[in-house]
C-alpha positions in Angstrom: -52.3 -185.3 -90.0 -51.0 -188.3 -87.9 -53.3 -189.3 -84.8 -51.4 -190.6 -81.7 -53.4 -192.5 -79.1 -52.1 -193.0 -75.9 -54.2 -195.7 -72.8 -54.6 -194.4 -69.6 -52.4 -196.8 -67.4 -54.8 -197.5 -64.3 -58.5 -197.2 -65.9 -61.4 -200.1 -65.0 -62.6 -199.7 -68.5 -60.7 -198.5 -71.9 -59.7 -195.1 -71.6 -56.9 -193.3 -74.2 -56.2 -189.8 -75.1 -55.8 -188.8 -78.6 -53.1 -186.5 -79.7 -51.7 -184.8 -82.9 -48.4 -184.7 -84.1 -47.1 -181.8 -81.6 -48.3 -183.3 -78.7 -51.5 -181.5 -77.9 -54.4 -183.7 -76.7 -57.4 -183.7 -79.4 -59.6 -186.5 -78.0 -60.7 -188.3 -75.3 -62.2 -192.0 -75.7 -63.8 -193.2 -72.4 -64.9 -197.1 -72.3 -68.7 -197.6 -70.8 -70.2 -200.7 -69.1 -72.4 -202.4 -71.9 -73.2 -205.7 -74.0 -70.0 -205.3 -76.0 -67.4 -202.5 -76.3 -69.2 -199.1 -76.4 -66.5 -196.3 -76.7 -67.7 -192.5 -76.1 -65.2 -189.8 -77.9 -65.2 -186.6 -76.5 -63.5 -183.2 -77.7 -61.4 -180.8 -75.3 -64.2 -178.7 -74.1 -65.9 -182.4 -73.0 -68.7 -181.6 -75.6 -69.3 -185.6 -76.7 -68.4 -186.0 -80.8 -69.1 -189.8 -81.2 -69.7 -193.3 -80.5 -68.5 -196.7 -81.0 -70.2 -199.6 -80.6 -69.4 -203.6 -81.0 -72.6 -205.2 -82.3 -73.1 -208.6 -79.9 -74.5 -211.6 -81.9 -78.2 -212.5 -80.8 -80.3 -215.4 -82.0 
């Protein structure tokens, strides 16, 4: 199965919807404010199914 993503044009933080091959919208990724990129998927129904995270250096 082939994934397409698609970034919301006007958005203050990362936002795409992810589609299958026949056009029908499977996910939704929604940036948050944090230290880093932190990237919350959701599924249709809006129930959340993961997270992504960018580890920030620290001393």
């Amino acid at each position: 199965m082939r994934l397409l993503f698609k970034q919301r044009f006007f958005s203050w933080f990362d936002s795409y919807d992810i589609y299958d091959e026949a056009g029908q919208t499977l996910y939704t990724v929604k940036g948050q404010l944090a230290w880093g990129h932190c990237l919350k998927i959701f599924d249709t129904a809006g129930g959340e199914v993961g997270t992504v995270k960018e580890r920030v250096l620290a001393f």
